[in-house]
C-alpha positions in Angstrom: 0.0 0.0 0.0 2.6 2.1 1.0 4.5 1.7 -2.5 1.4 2.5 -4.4 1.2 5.7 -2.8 4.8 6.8 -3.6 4.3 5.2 -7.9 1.1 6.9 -8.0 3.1 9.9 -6.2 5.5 9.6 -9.2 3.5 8.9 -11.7 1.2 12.2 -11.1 4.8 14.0 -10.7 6.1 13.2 -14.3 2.6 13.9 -15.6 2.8 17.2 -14.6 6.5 17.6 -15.6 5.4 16.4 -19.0 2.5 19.0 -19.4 4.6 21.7 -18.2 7.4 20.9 -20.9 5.0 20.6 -23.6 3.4 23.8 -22.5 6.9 25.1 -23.2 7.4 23.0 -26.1 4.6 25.1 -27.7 5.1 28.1 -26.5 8.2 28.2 -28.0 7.4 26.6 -31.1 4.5 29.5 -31.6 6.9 32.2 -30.7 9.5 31.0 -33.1 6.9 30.9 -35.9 5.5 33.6 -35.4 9.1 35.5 -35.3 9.4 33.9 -38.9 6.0 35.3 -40.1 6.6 38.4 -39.0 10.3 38.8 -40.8 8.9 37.6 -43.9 6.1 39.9 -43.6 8.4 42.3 -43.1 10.3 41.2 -46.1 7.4 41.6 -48.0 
C-alpha cells in the first residue's frame, strides 16, 4: 500500500512535468513561428 502511494506519487509528478514541458514546447514553437512570419512579412 505504502509503495502504491509513492508510484502513483511519481507517476502524477512526471505527468505534470510532461504537461509543463509541452506547454513550453509550444510556446516556444508559436513564438518561433510567429518571429518567422513576422520577418517575412516584413520582407514583404
Amino acid at each position: 500500500m505504502y509503495t502504491e502511494k509513492i508510484s502513483i506519487l511519481i507517476l502524477s509528478s512526471l505527468h505534470t512535468i510532461g504537461n509543463i514541458y509541452m506547454d513550453i514546447l509550444l510556446l516556444d514553437v508559436t513564438h518561433n513561428s510567429l518571429r518567422t512570419f513576422n520577418s517575412f512579412a516584413f520582407l514583404w
